[in-house]
N, C-alpha and C positions, 0 to 999 in steps of 0.2 A: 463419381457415380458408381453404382454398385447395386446389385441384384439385392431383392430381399432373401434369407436365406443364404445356405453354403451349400447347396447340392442341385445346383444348378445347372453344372459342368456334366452332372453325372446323369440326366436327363435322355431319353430314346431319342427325342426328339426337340432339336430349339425350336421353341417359338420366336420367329420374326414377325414381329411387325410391320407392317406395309400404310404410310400414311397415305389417307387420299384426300384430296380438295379438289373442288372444282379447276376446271384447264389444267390439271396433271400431265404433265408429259408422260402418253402411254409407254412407251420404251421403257422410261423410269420407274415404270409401274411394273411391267409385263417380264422387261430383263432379267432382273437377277431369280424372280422364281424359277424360271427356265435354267437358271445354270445351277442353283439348288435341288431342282428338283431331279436330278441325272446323279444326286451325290448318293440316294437309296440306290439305283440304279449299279452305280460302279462299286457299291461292295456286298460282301455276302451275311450282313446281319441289319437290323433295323435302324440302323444312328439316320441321321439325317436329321432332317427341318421340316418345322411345321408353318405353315404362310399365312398370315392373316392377314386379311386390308382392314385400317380402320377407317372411321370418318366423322362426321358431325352427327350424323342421325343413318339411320340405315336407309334412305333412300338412294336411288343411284347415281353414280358421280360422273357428268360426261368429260374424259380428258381430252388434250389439245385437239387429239384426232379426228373429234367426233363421237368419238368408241364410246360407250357406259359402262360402265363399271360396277359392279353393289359390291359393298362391303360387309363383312364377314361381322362387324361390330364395331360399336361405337368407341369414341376414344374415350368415354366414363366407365365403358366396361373395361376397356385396355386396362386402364389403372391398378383392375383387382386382378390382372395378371404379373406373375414374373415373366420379363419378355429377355429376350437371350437377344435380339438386335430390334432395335428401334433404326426400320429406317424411312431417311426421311427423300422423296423427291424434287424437283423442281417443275418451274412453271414462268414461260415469259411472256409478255404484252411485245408487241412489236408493233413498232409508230409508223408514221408515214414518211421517216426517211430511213426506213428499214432497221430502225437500232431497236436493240431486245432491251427490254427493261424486267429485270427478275421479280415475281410477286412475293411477297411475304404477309401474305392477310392474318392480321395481327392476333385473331380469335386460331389461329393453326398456331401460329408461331407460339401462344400463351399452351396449349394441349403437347405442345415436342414438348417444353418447358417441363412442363408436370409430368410427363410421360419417362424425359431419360433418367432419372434416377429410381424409376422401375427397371433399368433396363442392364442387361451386363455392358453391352456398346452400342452405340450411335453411331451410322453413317448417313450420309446425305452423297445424293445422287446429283450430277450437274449443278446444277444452279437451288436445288437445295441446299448447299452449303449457304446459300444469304440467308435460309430460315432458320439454321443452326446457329449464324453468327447474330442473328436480329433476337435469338434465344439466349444468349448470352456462353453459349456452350464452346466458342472459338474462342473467346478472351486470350489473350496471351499463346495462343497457340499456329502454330504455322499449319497449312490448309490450301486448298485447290478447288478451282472449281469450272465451270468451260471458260475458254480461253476469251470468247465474246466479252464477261461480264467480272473481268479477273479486278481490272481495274474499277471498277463500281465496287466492286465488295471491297477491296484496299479505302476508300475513301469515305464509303458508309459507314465504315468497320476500323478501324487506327489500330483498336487494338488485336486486329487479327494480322500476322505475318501470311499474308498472301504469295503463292508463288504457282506463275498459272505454266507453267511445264510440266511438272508431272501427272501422271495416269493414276496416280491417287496416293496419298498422302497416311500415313497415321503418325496419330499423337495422344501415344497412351491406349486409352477407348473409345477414342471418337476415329471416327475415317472421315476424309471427303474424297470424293471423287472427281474427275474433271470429265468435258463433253458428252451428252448422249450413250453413244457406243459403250464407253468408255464403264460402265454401267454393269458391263460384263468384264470386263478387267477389275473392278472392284469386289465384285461378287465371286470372282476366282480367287483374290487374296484372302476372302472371308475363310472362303472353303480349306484355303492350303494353315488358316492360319488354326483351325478349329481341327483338321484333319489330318494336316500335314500335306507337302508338297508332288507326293505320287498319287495320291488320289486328286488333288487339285490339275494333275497332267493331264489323269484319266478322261477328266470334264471337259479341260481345254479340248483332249482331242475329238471329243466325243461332238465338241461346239465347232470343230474347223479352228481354232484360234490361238494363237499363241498361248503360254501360261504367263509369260510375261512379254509385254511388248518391247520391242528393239528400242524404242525412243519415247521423249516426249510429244504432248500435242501440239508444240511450237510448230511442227512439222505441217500441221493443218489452220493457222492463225493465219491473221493478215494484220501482222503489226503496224502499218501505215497507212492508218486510215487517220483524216485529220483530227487533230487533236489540241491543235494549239489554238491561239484566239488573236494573236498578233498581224498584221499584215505583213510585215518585218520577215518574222519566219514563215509564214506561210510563203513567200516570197522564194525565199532561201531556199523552201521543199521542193520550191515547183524547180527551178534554177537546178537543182542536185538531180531532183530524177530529169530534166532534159539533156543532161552532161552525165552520163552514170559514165561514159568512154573516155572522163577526162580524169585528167588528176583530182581534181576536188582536194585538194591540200586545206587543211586550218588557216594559213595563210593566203590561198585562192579564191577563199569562202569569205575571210574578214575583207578582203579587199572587194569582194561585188558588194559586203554589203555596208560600205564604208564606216569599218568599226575597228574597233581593233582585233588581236586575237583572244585579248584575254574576256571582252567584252560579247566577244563571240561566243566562246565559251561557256560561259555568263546565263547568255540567252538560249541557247541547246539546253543546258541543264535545267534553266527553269522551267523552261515552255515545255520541250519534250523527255526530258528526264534524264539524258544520256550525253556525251561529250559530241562533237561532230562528225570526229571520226569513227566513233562509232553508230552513229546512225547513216553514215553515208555506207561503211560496208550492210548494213541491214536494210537499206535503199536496191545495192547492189545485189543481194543474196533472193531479197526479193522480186525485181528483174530477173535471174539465173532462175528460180524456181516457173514461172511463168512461161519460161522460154523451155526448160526442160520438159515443162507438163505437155508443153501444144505445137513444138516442134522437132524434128530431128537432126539439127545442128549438133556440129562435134562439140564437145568438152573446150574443145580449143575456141572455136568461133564465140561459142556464151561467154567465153574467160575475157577474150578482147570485146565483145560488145556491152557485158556488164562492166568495164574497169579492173578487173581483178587483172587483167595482163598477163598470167600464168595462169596452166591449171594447177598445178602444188597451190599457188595463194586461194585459188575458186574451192580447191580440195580443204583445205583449210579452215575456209570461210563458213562451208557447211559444217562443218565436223565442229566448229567451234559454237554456232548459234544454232543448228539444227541438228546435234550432237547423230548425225549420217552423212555419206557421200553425195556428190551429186550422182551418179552413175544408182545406187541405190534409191535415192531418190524417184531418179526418173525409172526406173521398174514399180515403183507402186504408185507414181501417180500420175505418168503418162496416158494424157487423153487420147480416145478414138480407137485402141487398141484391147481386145478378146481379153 
């Protein structure tokens, strides 16, 4: 993709595009103008960005909120613009046993289509990474998007390298972005990558937020929600989190569930994806986060009642799949506390 013209860069002001559909997640909508619009602010000449929503027709757009929205103009006038970022947000349906299912209505999805090669780059906001990938604009590219719908977009998508830990991703000219918030971590990278890194500070500081976050959003996932179909394994899960205090060995596991180990094995990988052992330490990490959030038990007491047995192995165990400590941990997400 590629801007029409070569003086695009040289521009007072980008135009961004802002898509909207109906049930748009307003955050998606609302955030990044906010942290764009602070960047006229933090310097002393006119550069900055210029914000446009588009839409189907100029009538108003109510997003997930409730909120309405009009748009600035339609995505047939978009077309006759050079647009400096096409971005795109998301939107989910939530069922009745609470699981999100991301929209991609396929008359949006065909308008990003024709739209990004107007565009110098494409990002996509949460779960608009599924309208990017259903656009064909992920192909062969590695991509992020909230941690809820990481695995839906992997399985809709084959040919997109999905990896739902980072806080936002690029490849080349496309961005994705991962969870809500996260919205404004994307729209800081914009900033530092168009401006450079001390005015992209300025913003962070100007928003209360980091310029770049300590960690991924693994941090806020809940990797163990069911996922397998077997009674077998399901079996196994429930068995591991009632024992998280015991060894759970490969060989303690093949033996409840009279298999072997290599059959064991076998069945870990294909149902849930991963070996046993390591999804009983991701059992167990899970536990330790839970426990760190909602109670004041030492480091030591979580280390013995989750299995880790030490704290170095509990210290470890964080630093390794929630790339932080537990001790850090529980200062940001400890419940009930000012």
């Amino acid at each position: 993709m590629c801007a029409p013209g070569g003086d695009l860069m040289n521009t007072v002001n980008r135009l961004i595009v802002v898509v909207l559909f109906e049930g748009v997640d307003l955050l998606d909508v609302t955030g990044p103008p906010e942290v764009f619009s602070l960047v006229q602010r933090e310097t002393d000449d006119l550069t900055g960005y210029r914000i446009m929503l588009a839409a189907r027709s100029m009538e108003p757009v109510t997003t997930s909120a409730g909120v309405r929205v009009l748009p600035d103009l339609t995505f047939a006038e978009a077309l006759e613009r050079s647009i400096d970022t096409l971005l795109v947000p998301g939107s989910v349906e939530v069922d009745e046993r609470r699981r999100v299912h991301p929209q991609t209505d396929p008359e949006v999805v065909d308008w990003v289509r024709r739209l990004a090669p107007r565009s110098r780059r494409v990002a996509s906001v949460c779960v608009g990474a599924h309208i990017l990938a259903a656009a064909g604009l992920l192909d062969g590219k590695r991509a992020t998007t909230h941690w809820s719908t990481a695995q839906q977009l992997a399985t809709d998508f084959p040919a997109v390298e999905v990896d739902a830990d980072p806080i936002f991703i690029r490849e080349g000219n496309v961005w994705t972005g991962a969870g809500i918030s996260a919205c404004l971590d994307l729209s800081l990278a914009l900033v530092a990558d168009d401006f450079g890194e001390q005015l992209a500070l300025r913003v962070a500081r100007q928003l209360v937020m980091y310029l770049k976050r300590p960690s991924g959003q693994s941090q806020f996932s809940v990797p163990l929600e069911p996922v397998s179909t077997t009674r077998r394994i399901e079996e196994l899960r429930l068995h591991i989190g009632r024992n998280l205090d015991q060894p759970l060995t490969v060989p303690d596991l093949a033996e409840h569930a009279h298999v072997s180990e290599r059959q064991l094995t076998r069945i870990f990988k294909t149902e849930l994806g991963q070996t046993p052992s390591a999804y009983v330490e991701s059992a167990r990490v899970e536990r330790a986060r839970h426990q760190l959030e909602s109670s004041d038990a030492t480091l030591e007491r979580i280390a013995a009642r989750c299995g880790f047995g030490t704290t170095d192995t509990l210290v470890r165990a964080f630093r390794r799949t929630l790339d932080t400590t537990p001790t850090e941990y529980r200062q940001r997400f400890r419940l009930g506390r000012p």
